[in-house]
Every structure is written in structure tokens, then in C-alpha cells.
C-alpha positions as CSV (number, residue, x, y, z in Angstrom):
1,X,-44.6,18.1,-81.5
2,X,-43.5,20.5,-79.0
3,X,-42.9,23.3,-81.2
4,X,-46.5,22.5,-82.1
5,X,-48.1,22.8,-78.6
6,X,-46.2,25.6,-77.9
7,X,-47.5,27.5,-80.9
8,X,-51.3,26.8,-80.1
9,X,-50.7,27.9,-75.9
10,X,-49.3,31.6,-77.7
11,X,-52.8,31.5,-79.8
12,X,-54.8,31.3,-76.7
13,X,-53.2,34.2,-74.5
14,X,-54.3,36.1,-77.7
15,X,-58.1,35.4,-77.2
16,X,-60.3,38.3,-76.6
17,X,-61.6,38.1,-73.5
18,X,-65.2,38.2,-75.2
19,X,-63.9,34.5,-76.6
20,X,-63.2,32.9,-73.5
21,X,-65.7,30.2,-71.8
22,X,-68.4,31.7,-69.2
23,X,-66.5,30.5,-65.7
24,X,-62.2,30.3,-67.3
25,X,-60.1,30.2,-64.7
26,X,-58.8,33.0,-63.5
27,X,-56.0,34.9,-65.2
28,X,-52.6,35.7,-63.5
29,X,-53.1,38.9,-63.8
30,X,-56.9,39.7,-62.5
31,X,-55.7,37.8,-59.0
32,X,-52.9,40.5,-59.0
33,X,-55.7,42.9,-59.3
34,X,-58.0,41.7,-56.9
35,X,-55.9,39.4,-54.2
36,X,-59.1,38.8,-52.4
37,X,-60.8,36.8,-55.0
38,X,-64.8,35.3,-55.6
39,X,-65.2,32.4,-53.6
40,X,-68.0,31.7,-55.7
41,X,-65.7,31.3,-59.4
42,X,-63.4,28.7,-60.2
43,X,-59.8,29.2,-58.6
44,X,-61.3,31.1,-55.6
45,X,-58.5,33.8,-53.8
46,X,-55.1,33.4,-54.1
47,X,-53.5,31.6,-51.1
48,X,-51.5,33.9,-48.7
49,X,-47.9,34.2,-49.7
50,X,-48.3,33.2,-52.9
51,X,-46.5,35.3,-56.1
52,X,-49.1,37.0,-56.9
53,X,-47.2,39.0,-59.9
54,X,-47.3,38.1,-63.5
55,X,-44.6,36.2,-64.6
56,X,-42.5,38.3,-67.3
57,X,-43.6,38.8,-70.8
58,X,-40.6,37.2,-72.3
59,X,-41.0,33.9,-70.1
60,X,-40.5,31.0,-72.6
61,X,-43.0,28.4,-72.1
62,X,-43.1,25.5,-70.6
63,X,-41.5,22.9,-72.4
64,X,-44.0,19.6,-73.0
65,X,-42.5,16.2,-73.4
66,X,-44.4,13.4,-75.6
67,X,-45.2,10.4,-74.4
68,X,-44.4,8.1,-76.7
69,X,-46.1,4.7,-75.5
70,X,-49.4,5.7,-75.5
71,X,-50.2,4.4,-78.7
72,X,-49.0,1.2,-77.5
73,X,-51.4,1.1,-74.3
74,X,-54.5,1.7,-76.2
75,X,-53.7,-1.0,-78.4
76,X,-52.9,-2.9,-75.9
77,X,-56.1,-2.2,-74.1
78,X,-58.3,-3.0,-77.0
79,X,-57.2,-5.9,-77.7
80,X,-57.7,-7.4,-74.1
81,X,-61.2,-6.0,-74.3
82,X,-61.6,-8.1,-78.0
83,X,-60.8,-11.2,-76.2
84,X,-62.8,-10.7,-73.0
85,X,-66.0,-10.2,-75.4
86,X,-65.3,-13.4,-77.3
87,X,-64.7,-15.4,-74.2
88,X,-67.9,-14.1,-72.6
89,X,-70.3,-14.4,-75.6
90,X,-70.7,-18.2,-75.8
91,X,-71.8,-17.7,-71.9
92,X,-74.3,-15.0,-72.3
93,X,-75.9,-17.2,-75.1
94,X,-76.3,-20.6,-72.5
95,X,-77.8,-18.2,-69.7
96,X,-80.2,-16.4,-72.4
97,X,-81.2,-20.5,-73.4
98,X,-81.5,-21.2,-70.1
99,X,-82.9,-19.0,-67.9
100,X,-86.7,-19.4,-66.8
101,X,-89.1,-17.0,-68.7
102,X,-89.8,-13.8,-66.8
103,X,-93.4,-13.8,-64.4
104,X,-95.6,-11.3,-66.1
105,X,-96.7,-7.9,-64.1
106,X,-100.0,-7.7,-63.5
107,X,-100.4,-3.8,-64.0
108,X,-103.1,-2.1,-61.6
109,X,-104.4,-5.2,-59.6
110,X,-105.0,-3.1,-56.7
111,X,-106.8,-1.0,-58.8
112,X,-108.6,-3.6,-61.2
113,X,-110.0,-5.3,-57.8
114,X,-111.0,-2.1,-56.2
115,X,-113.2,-1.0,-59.5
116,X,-114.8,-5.1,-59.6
117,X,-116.0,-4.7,-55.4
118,X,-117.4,-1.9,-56.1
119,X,-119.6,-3.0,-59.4
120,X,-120.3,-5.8,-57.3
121,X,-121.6,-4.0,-54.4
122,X,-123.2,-1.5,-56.6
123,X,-125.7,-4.3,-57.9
124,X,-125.7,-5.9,-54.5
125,X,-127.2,-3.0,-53.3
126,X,-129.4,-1.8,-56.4
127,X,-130.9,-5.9,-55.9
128,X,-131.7,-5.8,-52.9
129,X,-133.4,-2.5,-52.5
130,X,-135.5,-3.4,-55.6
131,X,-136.3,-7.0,-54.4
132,X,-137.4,-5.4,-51.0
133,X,-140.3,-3.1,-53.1
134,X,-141.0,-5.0,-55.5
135,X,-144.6,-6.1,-56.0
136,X,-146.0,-8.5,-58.3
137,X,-146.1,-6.1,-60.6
138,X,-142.1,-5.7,-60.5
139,X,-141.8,-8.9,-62.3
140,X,-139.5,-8.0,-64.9
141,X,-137.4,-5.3,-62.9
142,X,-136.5,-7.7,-60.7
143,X,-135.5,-10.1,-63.8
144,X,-133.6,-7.1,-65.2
145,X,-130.9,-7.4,-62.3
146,X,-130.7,-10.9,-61.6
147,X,-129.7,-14.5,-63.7
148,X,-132.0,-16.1,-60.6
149,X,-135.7,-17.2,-61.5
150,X,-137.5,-14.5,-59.7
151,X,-140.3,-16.9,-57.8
152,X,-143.1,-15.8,-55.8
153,X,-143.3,-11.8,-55.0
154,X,-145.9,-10.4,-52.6
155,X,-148.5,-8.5,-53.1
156,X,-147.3,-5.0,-51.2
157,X,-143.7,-4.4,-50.9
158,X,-142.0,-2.9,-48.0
159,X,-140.7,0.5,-46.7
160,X,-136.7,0.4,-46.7
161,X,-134.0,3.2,-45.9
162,X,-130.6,3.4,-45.3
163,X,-129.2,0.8,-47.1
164,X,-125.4,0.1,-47.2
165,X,-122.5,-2.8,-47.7
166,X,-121.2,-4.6,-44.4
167,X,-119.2,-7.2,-45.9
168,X,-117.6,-7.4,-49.0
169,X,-115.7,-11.0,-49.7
170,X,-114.2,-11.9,-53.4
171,X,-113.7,-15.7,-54.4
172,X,-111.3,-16.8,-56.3
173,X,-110.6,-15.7,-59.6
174,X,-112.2,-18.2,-62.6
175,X,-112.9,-18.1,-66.6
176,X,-116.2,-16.4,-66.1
177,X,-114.8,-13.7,-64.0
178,X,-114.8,-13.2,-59.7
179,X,-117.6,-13.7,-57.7
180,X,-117.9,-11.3,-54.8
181,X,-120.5,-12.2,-51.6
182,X,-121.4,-9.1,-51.3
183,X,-123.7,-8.8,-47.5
184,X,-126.3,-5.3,-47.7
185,X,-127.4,-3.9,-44.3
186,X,-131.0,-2.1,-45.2
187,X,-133.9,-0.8,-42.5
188,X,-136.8,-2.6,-42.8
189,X,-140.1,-0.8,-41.4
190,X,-141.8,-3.7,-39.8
191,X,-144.5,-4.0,-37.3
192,X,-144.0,-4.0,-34.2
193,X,-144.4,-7.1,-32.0
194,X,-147.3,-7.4,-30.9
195,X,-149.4,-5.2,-33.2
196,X,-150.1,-6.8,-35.8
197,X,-153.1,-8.4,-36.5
198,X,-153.5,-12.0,-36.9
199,X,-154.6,-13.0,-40.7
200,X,-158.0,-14.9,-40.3
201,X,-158.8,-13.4,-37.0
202,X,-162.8,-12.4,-37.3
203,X,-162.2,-11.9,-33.2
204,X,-164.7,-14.6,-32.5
205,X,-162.9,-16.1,-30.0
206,X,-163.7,-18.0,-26.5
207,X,-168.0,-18.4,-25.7
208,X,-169.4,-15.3,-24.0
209,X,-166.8,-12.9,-26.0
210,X,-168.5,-12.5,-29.1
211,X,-169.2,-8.5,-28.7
212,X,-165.6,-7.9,-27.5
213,X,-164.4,-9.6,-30.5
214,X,-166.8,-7.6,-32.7
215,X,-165.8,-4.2,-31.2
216,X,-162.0,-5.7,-31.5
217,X,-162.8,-6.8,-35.3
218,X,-164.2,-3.4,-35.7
219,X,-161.1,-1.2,-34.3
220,X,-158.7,-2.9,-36.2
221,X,-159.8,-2.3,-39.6
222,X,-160.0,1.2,-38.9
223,X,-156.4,1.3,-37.3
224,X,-152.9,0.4,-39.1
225,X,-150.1,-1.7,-37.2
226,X,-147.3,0.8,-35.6
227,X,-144.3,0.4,-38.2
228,X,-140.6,0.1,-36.7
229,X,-137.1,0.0,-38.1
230,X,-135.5,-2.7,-38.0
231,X,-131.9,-3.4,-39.1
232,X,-131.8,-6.7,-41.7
233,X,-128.9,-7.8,-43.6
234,X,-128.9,-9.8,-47.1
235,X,-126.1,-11.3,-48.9
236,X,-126.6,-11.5,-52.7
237,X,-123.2,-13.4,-54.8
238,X,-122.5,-11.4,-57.5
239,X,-120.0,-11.7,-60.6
240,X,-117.7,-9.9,-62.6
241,X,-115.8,-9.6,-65.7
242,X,-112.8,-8.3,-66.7
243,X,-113.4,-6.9,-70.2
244,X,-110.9,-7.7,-73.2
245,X,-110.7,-3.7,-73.7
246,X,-109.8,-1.5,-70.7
247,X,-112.3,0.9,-72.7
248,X,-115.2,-1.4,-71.9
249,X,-117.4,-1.3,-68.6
250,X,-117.6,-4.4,-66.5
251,X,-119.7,-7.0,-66.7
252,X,-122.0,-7.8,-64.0
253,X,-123.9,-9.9,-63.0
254,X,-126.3,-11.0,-59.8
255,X,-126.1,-14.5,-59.5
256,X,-128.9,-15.3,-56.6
257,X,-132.0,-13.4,-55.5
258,X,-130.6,-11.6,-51.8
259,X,-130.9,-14.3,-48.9
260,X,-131.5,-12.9,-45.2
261,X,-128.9,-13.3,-43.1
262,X,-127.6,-12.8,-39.2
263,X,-126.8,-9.2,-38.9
264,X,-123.0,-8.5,-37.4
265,X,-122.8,-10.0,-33.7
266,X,-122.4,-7.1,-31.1
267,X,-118.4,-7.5,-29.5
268,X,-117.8,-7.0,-26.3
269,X,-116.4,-3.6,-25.9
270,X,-113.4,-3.0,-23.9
271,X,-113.5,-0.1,-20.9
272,X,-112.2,3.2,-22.4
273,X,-109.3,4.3,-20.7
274,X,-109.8,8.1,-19.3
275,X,-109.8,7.0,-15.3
276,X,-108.6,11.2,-14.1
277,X,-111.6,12.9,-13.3
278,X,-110.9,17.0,-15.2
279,X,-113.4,19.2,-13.6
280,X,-115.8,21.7,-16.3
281,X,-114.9,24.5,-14.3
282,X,-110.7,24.0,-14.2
283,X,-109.1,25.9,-16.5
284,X,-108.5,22.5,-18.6
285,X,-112.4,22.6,-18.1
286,X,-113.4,26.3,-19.5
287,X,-110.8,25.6,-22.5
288,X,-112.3,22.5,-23.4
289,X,-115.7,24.3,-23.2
290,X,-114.8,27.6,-25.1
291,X,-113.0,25.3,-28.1
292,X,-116.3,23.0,-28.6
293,X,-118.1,26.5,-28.8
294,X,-116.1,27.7,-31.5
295,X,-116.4,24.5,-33.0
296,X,-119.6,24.2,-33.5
297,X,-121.5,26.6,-32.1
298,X,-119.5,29.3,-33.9
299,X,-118.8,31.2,-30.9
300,X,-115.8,33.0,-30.9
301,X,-112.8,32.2,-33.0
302,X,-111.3,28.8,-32.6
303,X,-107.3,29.3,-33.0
304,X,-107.4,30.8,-29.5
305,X,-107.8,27.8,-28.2
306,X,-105.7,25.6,-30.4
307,X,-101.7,25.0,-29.5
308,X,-99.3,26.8,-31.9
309,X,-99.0,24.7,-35.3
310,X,-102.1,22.7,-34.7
311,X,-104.8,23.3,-37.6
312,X,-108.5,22.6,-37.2
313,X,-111.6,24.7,-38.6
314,X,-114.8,24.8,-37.4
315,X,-118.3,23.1,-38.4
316,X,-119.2,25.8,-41.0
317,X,-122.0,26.9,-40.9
318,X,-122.6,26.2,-36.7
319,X,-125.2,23.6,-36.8
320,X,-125.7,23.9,-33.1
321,X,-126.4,27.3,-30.9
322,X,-125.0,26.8,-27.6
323,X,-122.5,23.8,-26.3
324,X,-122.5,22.7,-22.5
325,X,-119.5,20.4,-21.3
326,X,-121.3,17.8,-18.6
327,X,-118.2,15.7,-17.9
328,X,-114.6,15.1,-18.7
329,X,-112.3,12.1,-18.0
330,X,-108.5,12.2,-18.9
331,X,-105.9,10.0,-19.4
332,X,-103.1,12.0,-16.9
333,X,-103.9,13.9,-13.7
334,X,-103.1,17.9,-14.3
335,X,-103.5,21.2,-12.7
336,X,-104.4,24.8,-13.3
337,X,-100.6,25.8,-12.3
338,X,-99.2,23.3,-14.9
339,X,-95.8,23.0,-16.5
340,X,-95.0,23.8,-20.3
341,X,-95.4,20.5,-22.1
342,X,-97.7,18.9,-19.6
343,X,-100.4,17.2,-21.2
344,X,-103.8,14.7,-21.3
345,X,-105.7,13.1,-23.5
346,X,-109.7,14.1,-22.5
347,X,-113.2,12.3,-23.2
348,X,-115.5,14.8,-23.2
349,X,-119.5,15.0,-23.2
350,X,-121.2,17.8,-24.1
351,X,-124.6,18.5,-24.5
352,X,-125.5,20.4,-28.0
353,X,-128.4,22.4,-28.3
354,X,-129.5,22.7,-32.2
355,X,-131.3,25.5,-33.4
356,X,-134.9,24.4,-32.6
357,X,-134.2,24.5,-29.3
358,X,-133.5,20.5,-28.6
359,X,-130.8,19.2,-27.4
360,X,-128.4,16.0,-28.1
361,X,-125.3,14.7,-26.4
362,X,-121.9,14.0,-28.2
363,X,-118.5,13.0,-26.9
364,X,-115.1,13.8,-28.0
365,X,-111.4,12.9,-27.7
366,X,-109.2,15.6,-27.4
367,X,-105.6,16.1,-26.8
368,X,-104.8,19.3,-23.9
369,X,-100.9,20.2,-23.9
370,X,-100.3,23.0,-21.5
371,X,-98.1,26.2,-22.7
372,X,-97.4,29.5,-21.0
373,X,-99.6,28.6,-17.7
374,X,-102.6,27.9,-20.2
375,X,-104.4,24.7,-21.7
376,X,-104.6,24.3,-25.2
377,X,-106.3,21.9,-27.8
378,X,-103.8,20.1,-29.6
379,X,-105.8,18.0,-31.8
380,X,-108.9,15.9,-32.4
381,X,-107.7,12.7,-31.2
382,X,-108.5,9.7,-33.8
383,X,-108.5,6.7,-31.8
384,X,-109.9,6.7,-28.5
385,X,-108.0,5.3,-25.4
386,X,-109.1,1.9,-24.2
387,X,-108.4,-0.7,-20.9
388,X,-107.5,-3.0,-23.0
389,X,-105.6,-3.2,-25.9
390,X,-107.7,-2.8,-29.4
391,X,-106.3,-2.9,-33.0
392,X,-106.5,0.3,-34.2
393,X,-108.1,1.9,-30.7
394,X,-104.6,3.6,-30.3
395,X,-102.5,4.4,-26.6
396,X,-104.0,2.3,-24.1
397,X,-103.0,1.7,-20.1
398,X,-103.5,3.6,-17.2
399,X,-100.5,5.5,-16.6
């Protein structure tokens, strides 16, 4: 066998060197050549004071020795790998008998849920705004969006605007699908108190005050009672179902007619937290002012007042002409000699002038960081600072 070896090693110092693989080792006699090496190739240099000459072409090779109990091992090892298997088998077959049946994966629930709210609200809202027109003569649209019996419907329906979801609650799930209570916000235009007129009133009222009444009978059928918004809320229950095929739309369906309810009760909101006092003409002040201009008065251009690495593009195009800062409160007490790094968070009101010529107040929450003796704009805080501690209000203290 070593005869044999032998032979094939002389074969392969006869390769071409077109034969050999892409990265070989490399040879004896290109390290002579080039004792510096490519660290980048297999091998790398050749280590100082090492023989870097080729050894003579007469060298016999190295002798190889066989091993002769390798046979023997892999027999060996195959063997002990027969018996571990059939010691193991009748074990995997009790735990497959035995173990409990795997929980199916409901793929996409986030997603299925998200797609049933919003066919729920979708009719919610579609019912609502329709029940809130209707006449008598809507009869069957109204019947066209709701299970419900549709009753009594007045004679004139109303003038509505705005209308969005406030609250969106699912039940639990059943055969016939989820119900969702599904409460619509809508402005109502109603009159206003005390001008409407009374029904019946032929403004004969108290003895000696028969020609007021007439000239007050008289006035009112000429003049219309003043209309106002007014924010009402309605929650309608509505249900859906799952198709068989994820092809198919949902099926919806309103279960109720809408029923007025309370509106959201107002919370008592907490003291915002901005107690410094930043005066408009600081130089915090005229960089706060010349950043709101760019903003969205289009005056100027913005990135020279923003902080290195801080990204924010104006209202295009400027829906206002002019911006005036009126007041700003910060967070931290600074000066127009500041520090690198120094910093505040500012609440600023600033009176917008639109393009007509009026005028509107706004407020913003700004971050100022202070760099090279200047103040800068380092984003468009989104939370606002508070006295006391709000979920999702962000930083909050005095400091």
C-alpha cells in the first residue's frame, strides 16, 4: 500500500499548473520566489528562518505507514450505533402514543381582528350617518344596513358632519361570528337653546298681549332657528363573519338601529411642565422664531436651523405668510453664552397669519441643543412635558 501512495504523490507534482484547484497551497518553490508571501492566500508568508529552499529533486518521499485497525473501529462503531437505535425505538414509539396533540396556530389573528374592526366600524359609521338623514322616505335604505325593525322616522332629517369612531370594543368570539360595539362621534346641527320655537305656540299668551303675540307669531314664520354644532355620540353593535374562503369578503351585519349615548367625559388635565421662562428675543428666541418661519411660512431654508443629523421638511406648500413667536416656556434654564451640548425642551406659541390676512395661534414642542455658541432645533418633540406623570405624555418633573 505504500508503494501505492507513493506512486499517486509523483502523479501530482506532475500536474500542470492550469489543473490545480483555484486557492492550492502554495508550492515550495513560489515561497522561495517570493519570501514575502499574500496574506490574503492560503499558507500566507513563510515564517522567518524557515528553509525556504526546495528540498532536492532526488528526495525519496515520505514513507506512509497503514493503519491497520481501522477497519476494526468502524465496525466497531456501527455496530454500537445498531444497538443504540434498537434500544431507543420502542421509546420514541410510547412518547409519539403519548404525547398531547399539538395546539393549532391561528395564522394572522392580529391581522384577521384588525380587517373585522374595521368592517364593523365601517357599517357603524355608514348606519349612523344614514339613520341621522333619513326621512320617511328612507325607509328601505335604512332597512338595507340594518337586521333592526326600522320604527318611526321623522319627517325632515338632520344636518351632520364630521363623523368618526371613538370607541371600538369586540365581544367574544361565537358560531355566528364577533360582535363589535362600535360608538360613532357625528356633529349634529341643532338649534340653539333658546331659539327654537315652541310647536303649538300661536303666541296668544297672557290677557292684554294678544298684539305682541301676533307680531311674535308673525316674525317667527318668516325667521329660521340659529343652527349649532353639537358633538353626539351613538353606539350601534355590529357583527361579523369569518368567511370559509379567505377569497370571500366579510360578512356584516348591524345588529341594532344607533342608540345615543354620553359623549367621552372631559379628564382632568395635568399642568404641562415648561416652568423656565425663554425670552422671543434671546437668541434661543430668534432661533425658535426663524425655524417656525421656514416651517411654515416658507421663509428661508429650514436646515439652518436644525442640529447636524436631525431631518425635518417644511409644510409644502407654506400654508401660512408670516409666523410671530408670543411666548416660550422651557423645561431647563439656558443662556445666550451657552455650552456645547446644553439643551431644553420649549413650548412655544406662535401666532400664524394665513394668507387672507387672519390670524390663528398654534403651539409647539421643540427640543433646543446648543452647538458652536448657537441654538439649534433638534426635533419636533412627540410627547409634551407634564407636572404630573401621564402614560404616554413622555419626561415629566421639574428639574
Amino acid at each position: 500500500m505504500s508503494s501505492l501512495l507513493t506512486g499517486r504523490r509523483g502523479k501530482k507534482r506532475a500536474t500542470s499548473p492550469s489543473a490545480l484547484p483555484a486557492h492550492p497551497q502554495p508550492a515550495v518553490e513560489e515561497a522561495a520566489a517570493s519570501p514575502s508571501g499574500n496574506p490574503w492566500q492560503l499558507g500566507g508568508s513563510v515564517p522567518a528562518g524557515a528553509d525556504a529552499t526546495p528540498p532536492p529533486a532526488d528526495t525519496p518521499p515520505p514513507q506512509v505507514v497503514e493503519w491497520s485497525q481501522g477497519p476494526a473501529l468502524a465496525s466497531k462503531a456501527w455496530t454500537a450505533l445498531l444497538v443504540l437505535a434498537l434500544a431507543t425505538g420502542p421509546v420514541a414509539l410510547v412518547w409519539t402514543a403519548l404525547r398531547p396533540d399539538a395546539a393549532p396556530v391561528a395564522a394572522g389573528t392580529g391581522r384577521a381582528d384588525q380587517t373585522a374592526a374595521a368592517a364593523a366600524t365601517e357599517r357603524a359609521v355608514e348606519l349612523t350617518e344614514t339613520w341621522l338623514r333619513a326621512d320617511r322616505d328612507d325607509q328601505a335604505l335604512v332597512t338595507s344596513l340594518t337586521e333592526a325593525s326600522i320604527g318611526t322616522l321623522p319627517a325632515t332629517g338632520l344636518t351632520i358632519r364630521d363623523s368618526s369612531v371613538a370607541a371600538v370594543t369586540a365581544g367574544d368570539p361565537g358560531p355566528s361570528g364577533t360582535t363589535w360595539m362600535v360608538t360613532v362621534g357625528v356633529d349634529v346641527a341643532e338649534p340653539a337653546p333658546g331659539t327654537a320655537v315652541p310647536a303649538g305656540d300661536n303666541g296668544a299668551g297672557e290677557a292684554g298681549s294678544s298684539d305682541a303675540g301676533e307680531n311674535s307669531a308673525e316674525g317667527s314664520e318668516d325667521s329660521e332657528p340659529v343652527l349649532v354644532w353639537v358633538r353626539r355620540y351613538f353606539q350601534v353593535p355590529v357583527t361579523v363573519q369569518q368567511p370559509a374562503d379567505e377569497d370571500e369578503p366579510l360578512a356584516v351585519a348591524a345588529l341594532a338601529l344607533p342608540a345615543p349615548v354620553p359623549g367621552p367625559s372631559a379628564a382632568d388635565a395635568p399642568d404641562l411642565d415648561y416652568p423656565r421662562t425663554i425670552p422671543i428675543t434671546s437668541e434661543a428666541g430668534e432661533s425658535v422664531a426663524a425655524f417656525l418661519g421656514a416651517l411654515v411660512a416658507g421663509e428661508g431654508e429650514i436646515t439652518r436651523y436644525l442640529r447636524p443629523g436631525t431631518a425635518i421638511q417644511p409644510v409644502t406648500p407654506p400654508p401660512y405668510t408670516a409666523v410671530t413667536v408670543t411666548s416660550i416656556g422651557g423645561s431647563h434654564e439656558i443662556s445666550d453664552d451657552p455650552s456645547d451640548g446644553d439643551g431644553t425642551h420649549a413650548l412655544v406659541t406662535a401666532e400664524l397669519t394665513r394668507p387672507d390676512g387672519e390670524k390663528t395661534t398654534a403651539q409647539y414642542v421643540l427640543t433646543l441643543v446648543a452647538r458652536d455658541g448657537r441654538w439649534e432645533v433638534s426635533g419636533l418633540d412627540q410627547a409634551v412635558r407634564t407636572e404630573t406623570p401621564v402614560a404616554g405624555s413622555g419626561e415629566s418633573g421639574t428639574e
